[in-house]
OpenMM code with the backbone's topology and positions (N, CA, C; nanometers):
from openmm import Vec3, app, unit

residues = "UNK UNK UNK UNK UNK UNK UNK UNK UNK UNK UNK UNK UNK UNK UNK UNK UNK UNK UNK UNK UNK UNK UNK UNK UNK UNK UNK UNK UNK UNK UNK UNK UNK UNK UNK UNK UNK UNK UNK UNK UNK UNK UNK UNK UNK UNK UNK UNK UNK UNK UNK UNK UNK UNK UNK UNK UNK UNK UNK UNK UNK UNK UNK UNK UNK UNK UNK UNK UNK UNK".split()
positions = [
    Vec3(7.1825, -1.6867, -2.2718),
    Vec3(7.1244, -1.7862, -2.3584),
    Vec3(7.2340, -1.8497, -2.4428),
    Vec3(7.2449, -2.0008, -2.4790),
    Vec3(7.3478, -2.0278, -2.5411),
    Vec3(7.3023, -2.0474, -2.6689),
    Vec3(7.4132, -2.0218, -2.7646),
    Vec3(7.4275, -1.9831, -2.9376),
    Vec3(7.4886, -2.1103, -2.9424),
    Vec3(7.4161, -2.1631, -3.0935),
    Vec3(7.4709, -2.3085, -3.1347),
    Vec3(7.5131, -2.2442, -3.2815),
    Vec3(7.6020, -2.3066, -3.3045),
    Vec3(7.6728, -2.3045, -3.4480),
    Vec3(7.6886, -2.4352, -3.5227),
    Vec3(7.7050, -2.4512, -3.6709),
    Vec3(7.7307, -2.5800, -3.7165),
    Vec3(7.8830, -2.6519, -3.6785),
    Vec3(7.8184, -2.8026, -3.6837),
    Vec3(7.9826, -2.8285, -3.6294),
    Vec3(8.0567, -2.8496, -3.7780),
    Vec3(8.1947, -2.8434, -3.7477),
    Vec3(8.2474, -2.7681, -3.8964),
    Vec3(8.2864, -2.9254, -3.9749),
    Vec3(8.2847, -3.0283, -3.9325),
    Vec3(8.2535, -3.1741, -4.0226),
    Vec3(8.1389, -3.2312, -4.0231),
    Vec3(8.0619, -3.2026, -3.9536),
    Vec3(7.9705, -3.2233, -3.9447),
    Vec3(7.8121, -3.1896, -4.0176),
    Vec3(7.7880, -3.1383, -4.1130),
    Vec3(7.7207, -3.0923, -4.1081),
    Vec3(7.5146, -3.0374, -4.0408),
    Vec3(7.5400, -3.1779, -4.0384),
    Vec3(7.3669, -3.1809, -3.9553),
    Vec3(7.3929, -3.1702, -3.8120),
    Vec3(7.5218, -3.1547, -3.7747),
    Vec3(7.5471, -3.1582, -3.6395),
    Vec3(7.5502, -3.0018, -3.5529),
    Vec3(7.4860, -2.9654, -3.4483),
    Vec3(7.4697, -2.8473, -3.3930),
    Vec3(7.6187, -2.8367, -3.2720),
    Vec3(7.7063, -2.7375, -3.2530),
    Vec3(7.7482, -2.8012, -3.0983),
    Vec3(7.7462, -2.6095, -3.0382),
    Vec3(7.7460, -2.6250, -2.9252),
    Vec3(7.7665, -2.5467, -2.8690),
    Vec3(7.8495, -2.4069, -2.9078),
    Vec3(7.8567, -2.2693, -2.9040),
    Vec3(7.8752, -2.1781, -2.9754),
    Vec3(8.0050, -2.1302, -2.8708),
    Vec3(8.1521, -2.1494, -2.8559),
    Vec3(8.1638, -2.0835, -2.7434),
    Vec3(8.1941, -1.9440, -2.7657),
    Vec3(8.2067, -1.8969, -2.6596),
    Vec3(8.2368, -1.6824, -2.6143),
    Vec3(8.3760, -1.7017, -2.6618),
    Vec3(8.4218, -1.5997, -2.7390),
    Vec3(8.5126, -1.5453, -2.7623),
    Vec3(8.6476, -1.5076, -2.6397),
    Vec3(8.5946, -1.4940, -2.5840),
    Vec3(8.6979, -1.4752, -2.3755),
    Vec3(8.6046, -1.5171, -2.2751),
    Vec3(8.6657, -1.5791, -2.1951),
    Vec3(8.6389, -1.5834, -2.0749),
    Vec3(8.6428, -1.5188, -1.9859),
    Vec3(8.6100, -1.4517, -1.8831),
    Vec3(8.6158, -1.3631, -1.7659),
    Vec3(8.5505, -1.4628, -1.6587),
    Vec3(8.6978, -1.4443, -1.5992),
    Vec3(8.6851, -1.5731, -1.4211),
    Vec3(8.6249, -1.4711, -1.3309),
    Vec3(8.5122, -1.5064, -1.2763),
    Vec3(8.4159, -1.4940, -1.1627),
    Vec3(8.5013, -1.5174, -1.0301),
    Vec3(8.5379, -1.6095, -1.0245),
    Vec3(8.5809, -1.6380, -0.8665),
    Vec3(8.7423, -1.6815, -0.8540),
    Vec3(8.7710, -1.6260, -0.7614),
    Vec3(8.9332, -1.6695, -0.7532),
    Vec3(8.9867, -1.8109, -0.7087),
    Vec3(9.0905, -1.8635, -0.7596),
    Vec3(9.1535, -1.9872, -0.7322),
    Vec3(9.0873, -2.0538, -0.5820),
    Vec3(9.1333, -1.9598, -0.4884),
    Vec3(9.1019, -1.9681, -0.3596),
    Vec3(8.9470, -2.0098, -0.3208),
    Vec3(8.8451, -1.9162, -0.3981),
    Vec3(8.7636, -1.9392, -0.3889),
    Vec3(8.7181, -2.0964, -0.4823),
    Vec3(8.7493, -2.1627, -0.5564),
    Vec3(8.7467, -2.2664, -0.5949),
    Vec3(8.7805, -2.3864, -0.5699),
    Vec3(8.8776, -2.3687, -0.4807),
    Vec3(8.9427, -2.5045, -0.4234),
    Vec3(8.8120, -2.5011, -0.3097),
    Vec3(8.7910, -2.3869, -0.2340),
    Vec3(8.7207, -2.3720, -0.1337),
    Vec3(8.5574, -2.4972, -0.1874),
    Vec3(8.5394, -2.4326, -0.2915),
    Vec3(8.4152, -2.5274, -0.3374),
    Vec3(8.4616, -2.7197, -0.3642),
    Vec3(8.5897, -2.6919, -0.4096),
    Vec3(8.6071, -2.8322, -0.4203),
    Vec3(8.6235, -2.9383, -0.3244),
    Vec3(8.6590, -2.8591, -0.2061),
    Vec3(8.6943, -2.9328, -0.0417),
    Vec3(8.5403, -2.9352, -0.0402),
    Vec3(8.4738, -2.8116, -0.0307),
    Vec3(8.3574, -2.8444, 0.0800),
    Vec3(8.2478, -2.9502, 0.0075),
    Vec3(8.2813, -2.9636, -0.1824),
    Vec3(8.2148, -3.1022, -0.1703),
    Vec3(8.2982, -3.2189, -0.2064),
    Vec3(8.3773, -3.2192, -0.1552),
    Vec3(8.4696, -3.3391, -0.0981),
    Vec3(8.4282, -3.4038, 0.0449),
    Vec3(8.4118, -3.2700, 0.1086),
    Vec3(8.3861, -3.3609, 0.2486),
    Vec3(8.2294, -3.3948, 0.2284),
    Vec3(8.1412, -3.3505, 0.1664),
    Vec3(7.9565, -3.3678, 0.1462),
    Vec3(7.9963, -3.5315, 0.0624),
    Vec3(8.0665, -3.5578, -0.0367),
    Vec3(8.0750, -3.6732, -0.0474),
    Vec3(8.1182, -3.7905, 0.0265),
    Vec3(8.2413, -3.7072, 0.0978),
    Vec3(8.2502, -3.7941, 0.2134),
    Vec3(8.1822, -3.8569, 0.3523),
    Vec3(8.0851, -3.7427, 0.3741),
    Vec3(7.9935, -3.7217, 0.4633),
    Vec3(7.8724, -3.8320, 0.4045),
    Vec3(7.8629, -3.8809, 0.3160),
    Vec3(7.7581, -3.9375, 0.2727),
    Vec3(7.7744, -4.0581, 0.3024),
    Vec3(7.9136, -4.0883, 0.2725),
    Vec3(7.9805, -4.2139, 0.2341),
    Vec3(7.9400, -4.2923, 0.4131),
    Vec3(7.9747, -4.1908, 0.5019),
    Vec3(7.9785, -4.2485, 0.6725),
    Vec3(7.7871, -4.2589, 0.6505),
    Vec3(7.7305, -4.2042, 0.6294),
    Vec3(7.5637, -4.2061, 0.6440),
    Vec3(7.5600, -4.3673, 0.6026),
    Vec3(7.6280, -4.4240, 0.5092),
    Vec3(7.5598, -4.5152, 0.4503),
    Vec3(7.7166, -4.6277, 0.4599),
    Vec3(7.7347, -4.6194, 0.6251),
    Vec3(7.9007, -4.6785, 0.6811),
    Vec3(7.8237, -4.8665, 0.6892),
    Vec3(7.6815, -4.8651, 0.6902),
    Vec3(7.6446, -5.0346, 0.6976),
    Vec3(7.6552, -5.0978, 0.5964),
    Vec3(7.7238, -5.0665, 0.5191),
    Vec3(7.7260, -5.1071, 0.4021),
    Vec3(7.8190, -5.1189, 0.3187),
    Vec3(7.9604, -5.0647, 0.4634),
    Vec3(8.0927, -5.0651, 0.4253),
    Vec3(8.1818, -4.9487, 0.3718),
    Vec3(8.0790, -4.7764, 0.3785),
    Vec3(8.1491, -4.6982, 0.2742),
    Vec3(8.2524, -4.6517, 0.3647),
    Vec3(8.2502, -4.6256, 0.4846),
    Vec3(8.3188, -4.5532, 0.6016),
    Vec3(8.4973, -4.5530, 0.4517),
    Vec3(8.4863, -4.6974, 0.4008),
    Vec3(8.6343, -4.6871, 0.3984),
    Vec3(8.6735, -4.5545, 0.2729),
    Vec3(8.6019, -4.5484, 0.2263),
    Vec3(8.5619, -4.4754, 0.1104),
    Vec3(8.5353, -4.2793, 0.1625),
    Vec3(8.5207, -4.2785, 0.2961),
    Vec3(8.5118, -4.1814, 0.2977),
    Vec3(8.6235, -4.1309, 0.3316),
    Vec3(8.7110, -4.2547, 0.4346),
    Vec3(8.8756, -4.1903, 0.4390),
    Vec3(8.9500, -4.1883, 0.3211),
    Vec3(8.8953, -4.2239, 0.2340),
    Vec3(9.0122, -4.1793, 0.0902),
    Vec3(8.9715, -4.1168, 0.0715),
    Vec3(8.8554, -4.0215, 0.0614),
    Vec3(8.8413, -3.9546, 0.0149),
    Vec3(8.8911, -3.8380, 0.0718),
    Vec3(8.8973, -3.8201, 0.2378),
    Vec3(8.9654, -3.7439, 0.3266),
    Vec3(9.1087, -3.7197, 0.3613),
    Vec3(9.1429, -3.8310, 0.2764),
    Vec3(9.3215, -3.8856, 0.2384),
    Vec3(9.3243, -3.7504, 0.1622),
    Vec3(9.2482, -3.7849, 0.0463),
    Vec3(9.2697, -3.6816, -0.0994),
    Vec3(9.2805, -3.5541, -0.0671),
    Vec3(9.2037, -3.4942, 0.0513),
    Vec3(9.2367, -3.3668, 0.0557),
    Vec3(9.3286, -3.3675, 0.1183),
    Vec3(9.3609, -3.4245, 0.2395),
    Vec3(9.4642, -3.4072, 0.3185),
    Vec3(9.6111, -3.3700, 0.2353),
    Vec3(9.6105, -3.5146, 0.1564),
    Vec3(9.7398, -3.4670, 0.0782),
    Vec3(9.7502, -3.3831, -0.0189),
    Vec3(9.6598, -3.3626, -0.0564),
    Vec3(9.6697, -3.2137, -0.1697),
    Vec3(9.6995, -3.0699, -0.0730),
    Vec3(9.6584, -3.0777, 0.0886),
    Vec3(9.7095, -2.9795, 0.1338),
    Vec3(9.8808, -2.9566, 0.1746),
    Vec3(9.8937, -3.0953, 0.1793),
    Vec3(10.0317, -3.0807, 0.2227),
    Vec3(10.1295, -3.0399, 0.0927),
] * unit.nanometer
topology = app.Topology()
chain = topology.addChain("A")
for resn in residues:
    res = topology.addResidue(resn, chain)
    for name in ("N", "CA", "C"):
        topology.addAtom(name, app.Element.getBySymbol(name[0]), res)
């Protein structure tokens, strides 16, 4: 459940409470992994809806990973 605190110039203002530490769930690896696979779902969309010109839009977007792998 998230804890709101006052914001500290603010006074009528609520913001978000954050945790004291963080503890990472998933490894690097596993994150890029999420970021490709919706890279290509955006890209994949982009060809669904190619009558309309996105095709070009989906190779940059397929650029982007490409060169981040190299």
């Amino acid at each position: 459940m998230m804890e709101f605190e006052q914001h500290p110039t603010e006074p009528d203002t609520l913001v978000i409470k954050m945790p004291k530490r963080y503890i990472a769930k998933h490894s690097d690896e596993d994150l890029r992994a999420a970021v490709l696979a919706e890279r290509e779902a955006c890209a994949q969309l982009c060809l669904e809806q190619d009558e309309y010109g996105c095709g070009q839009y989906a190779r940059a977007i397929r650029a982007r990973s490409k060169h981040e792998q190299d």
